[in-house]
C-alpha positions in Angstrom: -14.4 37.8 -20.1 -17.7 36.8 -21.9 -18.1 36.8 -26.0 -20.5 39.6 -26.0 -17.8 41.8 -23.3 -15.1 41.2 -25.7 -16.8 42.5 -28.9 -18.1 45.6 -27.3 -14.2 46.2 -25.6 -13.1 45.5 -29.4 -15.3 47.8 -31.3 -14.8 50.8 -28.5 -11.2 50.3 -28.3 -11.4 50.7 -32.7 -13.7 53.9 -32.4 -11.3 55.8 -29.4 -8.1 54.6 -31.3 -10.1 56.2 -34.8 -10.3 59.0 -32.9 -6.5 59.4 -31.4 -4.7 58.5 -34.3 -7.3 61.1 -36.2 -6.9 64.2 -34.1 -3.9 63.0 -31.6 -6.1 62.6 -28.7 -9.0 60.7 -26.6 -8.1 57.0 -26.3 -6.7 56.8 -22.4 -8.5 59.8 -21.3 -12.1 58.4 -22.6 -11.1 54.8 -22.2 -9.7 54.6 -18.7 -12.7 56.0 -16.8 -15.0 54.1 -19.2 -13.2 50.7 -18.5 -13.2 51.4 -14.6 -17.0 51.9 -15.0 -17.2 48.3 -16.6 -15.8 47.9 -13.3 -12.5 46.7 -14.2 -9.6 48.2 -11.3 -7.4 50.8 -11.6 -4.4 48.7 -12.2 -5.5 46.8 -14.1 -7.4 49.3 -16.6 -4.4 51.7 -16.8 -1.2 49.1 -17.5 -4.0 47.5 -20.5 -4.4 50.9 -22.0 -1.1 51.9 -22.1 0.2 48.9 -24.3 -3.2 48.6 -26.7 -2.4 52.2 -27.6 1.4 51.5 -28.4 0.4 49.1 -30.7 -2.5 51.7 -31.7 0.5 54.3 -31.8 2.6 52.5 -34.1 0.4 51.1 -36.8 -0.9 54.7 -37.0 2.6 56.2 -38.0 2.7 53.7 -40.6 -0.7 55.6 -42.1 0.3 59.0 -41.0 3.3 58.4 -43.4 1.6 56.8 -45.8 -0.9 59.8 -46.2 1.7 62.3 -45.7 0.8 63.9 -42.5 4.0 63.6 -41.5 8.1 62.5 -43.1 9.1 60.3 -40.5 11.7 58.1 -43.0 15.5 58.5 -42.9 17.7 60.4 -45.9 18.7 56.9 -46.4 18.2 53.1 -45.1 21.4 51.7 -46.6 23.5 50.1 -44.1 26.5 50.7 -46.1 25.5 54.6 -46.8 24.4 55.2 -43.1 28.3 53.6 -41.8 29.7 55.7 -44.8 27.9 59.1 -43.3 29.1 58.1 -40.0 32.6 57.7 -40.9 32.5 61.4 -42.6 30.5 63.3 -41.1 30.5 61.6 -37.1 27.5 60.6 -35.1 26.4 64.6 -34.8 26.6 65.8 -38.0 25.3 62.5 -39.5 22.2 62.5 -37.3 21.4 66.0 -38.5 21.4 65.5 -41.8 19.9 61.9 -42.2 16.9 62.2 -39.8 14.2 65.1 -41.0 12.5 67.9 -38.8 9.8 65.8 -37.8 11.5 62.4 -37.0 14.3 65.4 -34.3 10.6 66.2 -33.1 9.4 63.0 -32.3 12.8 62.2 -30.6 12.9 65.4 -28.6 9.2 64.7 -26.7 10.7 61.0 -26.3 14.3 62.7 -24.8 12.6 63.0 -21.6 9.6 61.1 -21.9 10.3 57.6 -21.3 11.7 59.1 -18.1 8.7 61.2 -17.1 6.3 58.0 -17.7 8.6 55.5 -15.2 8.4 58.3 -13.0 4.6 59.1 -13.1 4.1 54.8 -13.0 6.0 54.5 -9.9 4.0 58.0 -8.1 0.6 57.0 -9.6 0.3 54.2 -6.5 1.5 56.9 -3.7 0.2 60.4 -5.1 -3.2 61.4 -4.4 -5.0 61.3 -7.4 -7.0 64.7 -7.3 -3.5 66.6 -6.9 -2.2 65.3 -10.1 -6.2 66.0 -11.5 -5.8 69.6 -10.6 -2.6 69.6 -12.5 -3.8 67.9 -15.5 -7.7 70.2 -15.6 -5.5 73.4 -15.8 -3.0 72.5 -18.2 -5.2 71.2 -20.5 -7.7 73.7 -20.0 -4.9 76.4 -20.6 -3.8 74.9 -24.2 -7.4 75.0 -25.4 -8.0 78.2 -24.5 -4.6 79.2 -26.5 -5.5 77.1 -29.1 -8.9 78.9 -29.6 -7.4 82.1 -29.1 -5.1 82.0 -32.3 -2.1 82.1 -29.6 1.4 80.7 -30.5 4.9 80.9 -29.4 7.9 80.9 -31.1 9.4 77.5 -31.5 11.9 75.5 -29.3 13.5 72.8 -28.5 13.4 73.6 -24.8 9.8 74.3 -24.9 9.3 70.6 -27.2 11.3 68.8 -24.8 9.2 70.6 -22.1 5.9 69.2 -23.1 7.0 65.8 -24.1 7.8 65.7 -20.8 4.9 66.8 -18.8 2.6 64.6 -21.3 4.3 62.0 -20.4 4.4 62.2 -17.0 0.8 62.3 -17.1 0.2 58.8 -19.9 2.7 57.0 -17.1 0.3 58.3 -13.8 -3.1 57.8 -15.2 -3.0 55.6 -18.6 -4.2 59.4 -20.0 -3.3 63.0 -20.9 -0.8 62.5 -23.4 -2.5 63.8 -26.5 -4.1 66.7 -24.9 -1.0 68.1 -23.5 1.3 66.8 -26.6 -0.8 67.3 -29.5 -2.1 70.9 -28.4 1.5 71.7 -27.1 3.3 71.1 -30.2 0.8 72.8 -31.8 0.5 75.9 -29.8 4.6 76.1 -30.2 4.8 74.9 -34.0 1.5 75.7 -35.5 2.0 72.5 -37.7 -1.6 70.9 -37.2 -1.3 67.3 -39.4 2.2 67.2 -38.4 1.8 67.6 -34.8 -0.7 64.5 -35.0 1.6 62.4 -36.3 4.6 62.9 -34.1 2.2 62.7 -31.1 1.2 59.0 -32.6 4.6 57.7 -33.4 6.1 59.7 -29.5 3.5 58.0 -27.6 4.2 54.0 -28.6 8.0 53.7 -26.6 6.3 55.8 -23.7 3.3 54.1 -23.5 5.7 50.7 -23.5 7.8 51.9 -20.9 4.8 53.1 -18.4 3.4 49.7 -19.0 6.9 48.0 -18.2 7.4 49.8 -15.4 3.6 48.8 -13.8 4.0 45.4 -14.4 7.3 45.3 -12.2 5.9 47.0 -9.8 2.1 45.0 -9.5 2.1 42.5 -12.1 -0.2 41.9 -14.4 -3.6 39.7 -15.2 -5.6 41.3 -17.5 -4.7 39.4 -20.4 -7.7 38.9 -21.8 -8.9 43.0 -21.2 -5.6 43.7 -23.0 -5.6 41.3 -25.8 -9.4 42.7 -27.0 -8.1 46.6 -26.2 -4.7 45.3 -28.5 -7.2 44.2 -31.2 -9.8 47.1 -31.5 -6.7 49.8 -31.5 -4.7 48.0 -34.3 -7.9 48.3 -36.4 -9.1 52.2 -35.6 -5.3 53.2 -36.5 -5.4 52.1 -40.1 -8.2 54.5 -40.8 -7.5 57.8 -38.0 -4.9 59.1 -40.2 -7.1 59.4 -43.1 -9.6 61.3 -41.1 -6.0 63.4 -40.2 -5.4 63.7 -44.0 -9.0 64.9 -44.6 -9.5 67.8 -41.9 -8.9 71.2 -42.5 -5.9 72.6 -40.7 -8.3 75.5 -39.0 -10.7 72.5 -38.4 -8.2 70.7 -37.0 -7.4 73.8 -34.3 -10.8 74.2 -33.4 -11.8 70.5 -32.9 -8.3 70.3 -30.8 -9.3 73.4 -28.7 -13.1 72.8 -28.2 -11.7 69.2 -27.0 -9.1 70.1 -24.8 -11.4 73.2 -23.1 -14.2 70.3 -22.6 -11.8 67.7 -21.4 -9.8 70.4 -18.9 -13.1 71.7 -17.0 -14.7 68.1 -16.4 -11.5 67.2 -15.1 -11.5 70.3 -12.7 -15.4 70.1 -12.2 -14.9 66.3 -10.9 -12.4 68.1 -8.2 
C-alpha cells in the first residue's frame, strides 16, 4: 500500500470511528462498502474492519467514562475486597451488587453476542448476501421510524439480550450493522440516549474480536497493512467521539439516531 493510500485509509478510518464512538454508529456500515470501492475484497475488507473498530471500541469506553456518558467501573477493584464479597455474598449476589446497571447492560448484549458474530462469520461465505440485506434494510429501517416516532417499550432483559444478539449477528456477516441495530435498540427499549452510546462502544470490542477470530480460521488473513492504517485512524477518532457524545442534546441525539438509521435502512433495501 502506497504513502499517499495509507494516509487517506488513516484520516477516513479517524473521521467514521469520530463518528461511531460519537453517536454509536457508521464505522462498518460506511467503511466496508467504501473500502470494497478502493477495490479491496470482501474478505479482506470485512475481517480488517472488525478488529480496527475493537480497538476503536475500546479506547472509546475509556472517554465515554471519562466524560460520564456512561459508569462502566466496579463497586470496588480490590482484590482482597472483591474475594471478601465473594466469600459472603457468593458469585450471584456479589456480581449484583459490585457491577452497575450499565456494565449488566453491556454484558447482557455480549451474553449472546460473541455467539451470534461466530455464527454470522462462518454463514457470511455460504448465505446470499441480499437475503441477509433484506433483513438488515427492514430492521433498521423499523428502529428509525420508532425512534422518530417517540416510541418505546418497557425495559428487559429478554428484549436487551434480543438485540445484542441480532446486532451481532449482523457485525460477524458483513463487518456492519451493529450500531444501528444496538444503539437504536437499547434506546428504543431504555430511552437512555448517552448511555446507550457507550455500552454499544464498550459491547462491540469482544464481538468485533471474536468475528475477526473466527474469519481468520476460516480464510486467513493478509491485509496487514489495510488493517494496521484502519487500527491507527480508529484509535485516534475514539479519543474525541465521546466528547461529541457528551456535547449532544439527548432529543438531538434521538433524531440524529433516527434520521440515520431511516437513511441507512432504505439504501440498504433500495440496493435490493
Amino acid at each position: 500500500m502506497d504513502w499517499p493510500v495509507v494516509v487517506v485509509m488513516v484520516l477516513t478510518a479517524a473521521v467514521m470511528e469520530f463518528i461511531d464512538s460519537g453517536i454509536g454508529m457508521g464505522y462498518g456500515t460506511v467503511l466496508t462498502p467504501l473500502l470494497m470501492a478502493f477495490g479491496y475484497k470482501p474478505l479482506e475488507v470485512v475481517p480488517a474492519i472488525l478488529l480496527s473498530q475493537a480497538v476503536g471500541g475500546l479506547t472509546a469506553t475509556i472517554f465515554h467514562q471519562k466524560h460520564q456518558n456512561v459508569d462502566l467501573l466496579p463497586g470496588s477493584m480490590n482484590p482482597g475486597t472483591i474475594l471478601g464479597a465473594l466469600k459472603e455474598h457468593g458469585i450471584v449476589e456479589s456480581f449484583r451488587r459490585g457491577f452497575t446497571d450499565d456494565m449488566k447492560k453491556v454484558l447482557a448484549i455480549i451474553l449472546l453476542g460473541v455467539f451470534a458474530a461466530a455464527v454470522g462469520s462462518v454463514l457470511a461465505v455460504h448465505v446470499p448476501p441480499w437475503a441477509l440485506n433484506a433483513y438488515i434494510g427492514a430492521m433498521v429501517t423499523g428502529i428509525g421510524i420508532l425512534l422518530l416516532w417517540g416510541r418505546t417499550f418497557q425495559f428487559s432483559w429478554k428484549k436487551l439480550i434480543a438485540v445484542g444478539f441480532f446486532a451481532s449477528f449482523n457485525k460477524g456477516f458483513s463487518g456492519g450493522g451493529f450500531g444501528p441495530i444496538a444503539t437504536g435498540g437499547q434506546v428504543v427499549i431504555t430511552d437512555e440516549h448517552r448511555g446507550s452510546i457507550g455500552r454499544t462502544t464498550l459491547a462491540e470490542a469482544p464481538i468485533c474480536i471474536i468475528a475477526f477470530t473466527t474469519y481468520v480460521i476460516q480464510k486467513g488473513f493478509s491485509a496487514y497493512s489495510l488493517l494496521g492504517a484502519l487500527c491507527v485512524g480508529a484509535a485516534f477518532g475514539a479519543v474525541w467521539g465521546p466528547l461529541l457524545t457528551k456535547k449532544l442534546q439527548a432529543k438531538k441525539i434521538k433524531l440524529i439516531l433516527g434520521i440515520l438509521l431511516l437513511v441507512l435502512g432504505i439504501r440498504v433495501l433500495l440496493k435490493l
